[in-house]
N, C-alpha and C positions, 0 to 999 in steps of 0.2 A: 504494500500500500504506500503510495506516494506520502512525503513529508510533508507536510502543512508549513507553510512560510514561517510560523508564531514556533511551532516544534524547532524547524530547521536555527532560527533564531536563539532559542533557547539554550539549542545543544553546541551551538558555536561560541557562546556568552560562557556556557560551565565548561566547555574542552578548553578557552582560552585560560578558564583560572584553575586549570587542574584538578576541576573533579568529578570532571567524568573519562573514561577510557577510552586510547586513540579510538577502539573500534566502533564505538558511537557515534564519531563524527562519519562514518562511512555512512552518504545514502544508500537506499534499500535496491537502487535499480544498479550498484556498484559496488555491490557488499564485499567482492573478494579486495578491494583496493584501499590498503593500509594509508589512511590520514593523518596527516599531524594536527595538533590543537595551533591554535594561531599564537606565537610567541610572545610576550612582550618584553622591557625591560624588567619587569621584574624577573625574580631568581623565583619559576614556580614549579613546586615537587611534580611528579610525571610516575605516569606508570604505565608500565607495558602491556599491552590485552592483543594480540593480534584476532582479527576475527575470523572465525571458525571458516568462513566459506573460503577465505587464503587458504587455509592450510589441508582444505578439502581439494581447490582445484588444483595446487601442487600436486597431490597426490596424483591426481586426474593426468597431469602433464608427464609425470614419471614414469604411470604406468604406461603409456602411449609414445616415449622416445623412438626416434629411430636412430640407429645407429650407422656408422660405416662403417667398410669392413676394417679387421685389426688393420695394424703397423705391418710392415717389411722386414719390420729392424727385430730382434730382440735384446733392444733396452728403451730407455726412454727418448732417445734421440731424433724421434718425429713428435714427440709431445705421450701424453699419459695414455699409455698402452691400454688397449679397448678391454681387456678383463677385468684390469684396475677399475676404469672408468665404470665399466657396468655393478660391480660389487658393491661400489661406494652408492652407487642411486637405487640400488636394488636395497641396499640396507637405511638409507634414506626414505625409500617408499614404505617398507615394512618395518621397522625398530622405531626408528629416530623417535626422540618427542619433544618440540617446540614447547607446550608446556612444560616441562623439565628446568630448561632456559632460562623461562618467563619468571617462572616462582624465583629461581636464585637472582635475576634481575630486580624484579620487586620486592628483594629482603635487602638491597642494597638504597640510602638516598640517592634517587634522579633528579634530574632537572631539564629544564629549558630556559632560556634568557635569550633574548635578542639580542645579538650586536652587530652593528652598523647592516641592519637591517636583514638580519638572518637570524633563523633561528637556533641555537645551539645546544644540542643535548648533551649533558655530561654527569658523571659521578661525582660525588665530594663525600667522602669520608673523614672523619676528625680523629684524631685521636684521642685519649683521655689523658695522656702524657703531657706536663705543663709545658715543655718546653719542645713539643714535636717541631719540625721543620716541614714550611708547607710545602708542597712538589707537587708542577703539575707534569702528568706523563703521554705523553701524545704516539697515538698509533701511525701505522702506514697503510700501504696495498701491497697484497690484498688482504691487511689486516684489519682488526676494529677494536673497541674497548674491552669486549672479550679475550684480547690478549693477555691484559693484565689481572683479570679476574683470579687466578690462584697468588698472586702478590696483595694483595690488598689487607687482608689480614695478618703477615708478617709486617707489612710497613708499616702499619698503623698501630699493633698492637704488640710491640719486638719483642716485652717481656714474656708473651704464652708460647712464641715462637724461637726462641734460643737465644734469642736478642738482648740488647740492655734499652734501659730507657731513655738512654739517648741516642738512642737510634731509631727513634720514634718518628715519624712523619705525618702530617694531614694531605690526604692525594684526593686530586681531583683528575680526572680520565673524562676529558670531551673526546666527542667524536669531530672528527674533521668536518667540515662543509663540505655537505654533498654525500658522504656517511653514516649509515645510521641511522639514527632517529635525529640527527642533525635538521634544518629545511635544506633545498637544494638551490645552488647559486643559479637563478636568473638572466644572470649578466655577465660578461667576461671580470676577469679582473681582480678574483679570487683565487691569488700565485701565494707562495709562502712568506712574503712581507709582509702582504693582509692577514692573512692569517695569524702569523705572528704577532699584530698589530691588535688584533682580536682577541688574543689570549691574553694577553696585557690587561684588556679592558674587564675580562671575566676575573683575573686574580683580585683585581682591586675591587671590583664588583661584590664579593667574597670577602672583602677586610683583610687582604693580606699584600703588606707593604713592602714585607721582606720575603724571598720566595725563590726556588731554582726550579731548575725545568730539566725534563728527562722526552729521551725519543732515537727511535732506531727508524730507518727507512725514509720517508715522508717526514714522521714524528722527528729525525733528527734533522731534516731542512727547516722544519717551523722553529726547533729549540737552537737549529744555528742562526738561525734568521732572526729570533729575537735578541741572541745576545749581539749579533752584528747592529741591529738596532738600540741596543742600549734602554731594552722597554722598563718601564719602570718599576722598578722593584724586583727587577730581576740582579738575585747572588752571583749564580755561579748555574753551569750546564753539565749533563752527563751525557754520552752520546756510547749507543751500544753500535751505530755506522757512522763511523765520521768521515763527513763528506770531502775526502782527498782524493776530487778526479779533478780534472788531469793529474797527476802528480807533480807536485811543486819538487822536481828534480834538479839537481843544482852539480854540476857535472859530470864525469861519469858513473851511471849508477852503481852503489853496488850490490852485491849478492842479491838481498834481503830485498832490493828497489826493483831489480829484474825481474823476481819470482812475482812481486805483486804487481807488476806493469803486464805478467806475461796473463797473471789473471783478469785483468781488467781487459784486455785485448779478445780473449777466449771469450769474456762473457758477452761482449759488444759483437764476437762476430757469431757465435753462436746462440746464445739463450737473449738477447734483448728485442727477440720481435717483438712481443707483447705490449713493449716499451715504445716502438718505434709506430706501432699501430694506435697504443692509447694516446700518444703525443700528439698524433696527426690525423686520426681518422676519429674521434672517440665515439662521436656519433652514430659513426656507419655501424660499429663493434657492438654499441649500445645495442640497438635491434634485436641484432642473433641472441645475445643475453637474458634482455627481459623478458627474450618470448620462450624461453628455452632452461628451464632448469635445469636438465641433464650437462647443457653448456656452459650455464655460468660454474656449477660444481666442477665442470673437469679445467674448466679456464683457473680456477683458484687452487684447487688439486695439483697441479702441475707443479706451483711456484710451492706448496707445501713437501710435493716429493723433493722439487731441487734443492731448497735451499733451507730446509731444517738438515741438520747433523746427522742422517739418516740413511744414507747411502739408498735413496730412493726409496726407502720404507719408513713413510712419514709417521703411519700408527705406534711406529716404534716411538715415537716423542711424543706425539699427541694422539688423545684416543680419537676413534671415529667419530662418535659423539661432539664432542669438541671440535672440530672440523668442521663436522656439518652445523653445527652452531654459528661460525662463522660464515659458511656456506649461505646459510637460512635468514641470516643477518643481511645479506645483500640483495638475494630472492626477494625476502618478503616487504623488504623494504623500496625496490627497484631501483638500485645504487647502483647497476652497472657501468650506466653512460656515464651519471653524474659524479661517478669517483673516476672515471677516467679521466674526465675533464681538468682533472688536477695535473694530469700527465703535459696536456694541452697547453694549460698556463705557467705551470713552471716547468718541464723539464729538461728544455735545451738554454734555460735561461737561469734560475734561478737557484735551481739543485746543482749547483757547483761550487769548487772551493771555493772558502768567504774564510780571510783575515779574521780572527776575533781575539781583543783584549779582553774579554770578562775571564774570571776560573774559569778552566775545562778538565772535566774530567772524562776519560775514554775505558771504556771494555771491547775487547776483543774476542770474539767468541770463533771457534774453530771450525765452523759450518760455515759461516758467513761466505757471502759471495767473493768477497775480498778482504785479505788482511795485510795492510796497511804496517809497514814498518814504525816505529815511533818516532824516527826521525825525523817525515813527515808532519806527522803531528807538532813537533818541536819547531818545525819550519813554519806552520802555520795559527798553532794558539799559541802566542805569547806568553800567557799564564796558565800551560799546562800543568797541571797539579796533582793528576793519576791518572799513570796507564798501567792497563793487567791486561795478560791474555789467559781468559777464563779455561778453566779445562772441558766443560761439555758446552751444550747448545749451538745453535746456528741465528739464522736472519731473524726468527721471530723467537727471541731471549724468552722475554718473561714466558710464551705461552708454551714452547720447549722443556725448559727449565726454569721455574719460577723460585728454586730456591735458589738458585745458582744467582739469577740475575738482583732477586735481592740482597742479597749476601756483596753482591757488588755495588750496588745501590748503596747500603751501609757503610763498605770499605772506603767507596769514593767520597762521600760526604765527611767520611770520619777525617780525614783526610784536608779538609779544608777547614781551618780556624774560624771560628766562628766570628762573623765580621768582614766575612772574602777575604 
């Protein structure tokens, strides 16, 4: 039955101030398509209800994929081998459960707040420690706030988790614009300086004048990109990818400089179409994505078998569940085009080495796509103040290894005096 103007009204008035459920705002002739509440500047709590006829016609789409025939190859060197790919959406169609998700979502504070005219969803947890330090942690692609979901109660709460209490933190986890339950940018112009420039405005928005920032991927161009901005109130940076391409090389390279020029080389000529298609096409890519479940899964599946610590068997770090969590997160949100569009606006431009005087701190994790000598790093932050090369994990730290990445979380901060 159609919505009455005075209903439709009513339900746009309670989705704006938080108390009613995104899947309310869906009309009835558009039930499967997840709506956001209309954001404003206030900081207002949010919860997650996906509605039921989404997660019915997923279903509907999964069972119905068609597939092409396998690879040629036997490895992954055309992209995610067709048994892989069919296991994961076969287990997706039948186990998975989005409610699962939703509940440990909604046992977490959400939000939404506007800034410069977007809407932004993120976490804020506080800690009960008087003196925690607050950190915001910023995701990538094809990541999202669910990365850091098994870190959040060691940061925040060190004493139940092996920690001391000064090693305590208050973490806030937005999603990027254009991810998530974020709104989706409208307009060009949303590169990693905006962005950066955004997250400035959400710390202080929050009451927190003194503050450092963490990010791998994406999350580590926004968290270079504020300290190269000098946002305010920003300490000191953590970076689990610190952005040293080209390499700031400074005469003949050696050993250590060769081996990581010879991976950056490998990875540009082999593994960055994805990169080269969401830079330039994202729109056209978007399409196949949002109509196509089976696709967006094996499009994100891929960069999970490459580049976690896994020697191409991602469940080995992350469970299925967890994947497809992330997976589900983009589906049902239809983040394809508009998280590609990030690729568009920064990354022949922006996502490159940036000079910064604020602290830095670096982890080096042994999957990662590239690992960067430290001399590098000493060419480029000034105020380098910690680097480690961790013993497990890959490209997505925390959701890999979430003790590991904490544990270096702790070390690096520890690390820096308090005062920068």
């Amino acid at each position: 039955m159609p919505q009455s103007p005075s209903r439709r009204k009513f339900l746009r008035a309670a989705a704006a101030s938080g108390l009613v459920p995104i899947s309310a705002y869906a009309s009835a002739d558009n039930a499967a398509q997840l709506v956001l509440p209309t954001a404003t500047k206030d900081v207002t709590p949010f919860k997650v209800q996906v509605p039921q006829a989404a997660l019915d016609d997923l279903k509907k789409r999964l069972a119905n994929a068609r597939w092409p025939e396998r690879e040629t190859v036997t490895d992954w060197s055309q992209g995610v081998p067709l048994a892989k790919a069919q296991a994961l959406v076969e287990y997706w169609r039948t186990h998975y459960d989005w409610r699962r998700l939703e509940s440990s979502l909604n046992a977490l504070p959400q939000f939404r707040t506007q800034i410069d005219g977007l809407g932004i969803y993120f976490i804020h947890v506080r800690s009960k420690h008087e003196r925690a330090l607050p950190v915001i942690l910023t995701h990538g692609w094809p990541g999202s706030v669910l990365e850091f979901l098994q870190a959040i109660a060691p940061l925040v709460d060190p004493t139940a988790h092996g920690g001391r209490a000064e090693d305590a933190f208050h973490v806030v986890i937005p999603s990027l614009p254009g991810f998530g339950f974020s709104d989706k940018p409208t307009e060009s112009g949303w590169g990693l300086p905006r962005i950066a420039r955004a997250w400035s405005v959400l710390m202080r928005r929050l009451g927190y004048t003194d503050y450092l920032a963490q990010g791998g991927d994406w999350g580590a161009g926004v968290t270079t990109w504020m300290a190269k901005q000098h946002v305010e109130g920003l300490a000191a940076i953590h970076l689990n990818l610190p952005i040293l391409f080209p390499p700031p090389v400074q005469g003949e390279p050696n050993q250590a400089e060769k081996a990581t020029i010879a991976q950056l080389v490998a990875f540009n000529d082999q593994k960055s179409g994805y990169a080269k298609i969401q830079a330039t096409r994202p729109q056209t890519i978007g399409y196949a994505l949002a109509d196509s479940p089976a696709g967006q899964a094996a499009w994100i599946y891929e960069k999970l078998g490459e580049w976690t610590d896994s020697n191409y068997e991602p469940e080995r770090e992350i469970s299925r569940d967890e994947m497809l969590d992330n997976i589900s997160l983009y589906w049902l949100t239809n983040t394809a085009a508009s998280s590609a569009r990030l690729y568009y606006e920064s990354f022949a431009t922006d996502f490159s080495t940036q000079r910064v005087d604020l602290p830095v701190a670096v982890s080096i994790f042994p999957g990662e796509v590239f690992q960067p000598p430290r001399l590098w790093g000493e060419r480029v932050y000034s105020r380098l103040f910690y680097w480690n090369e961790a013993a497990h994990g890959g490209h997505f730290a925390a959701f890999e290894q979430p003790a590991v990445f904490v544990e270096e979380l702790r070390a690096a901060f520890r690390a820096l005096p308090r005062g920068g």
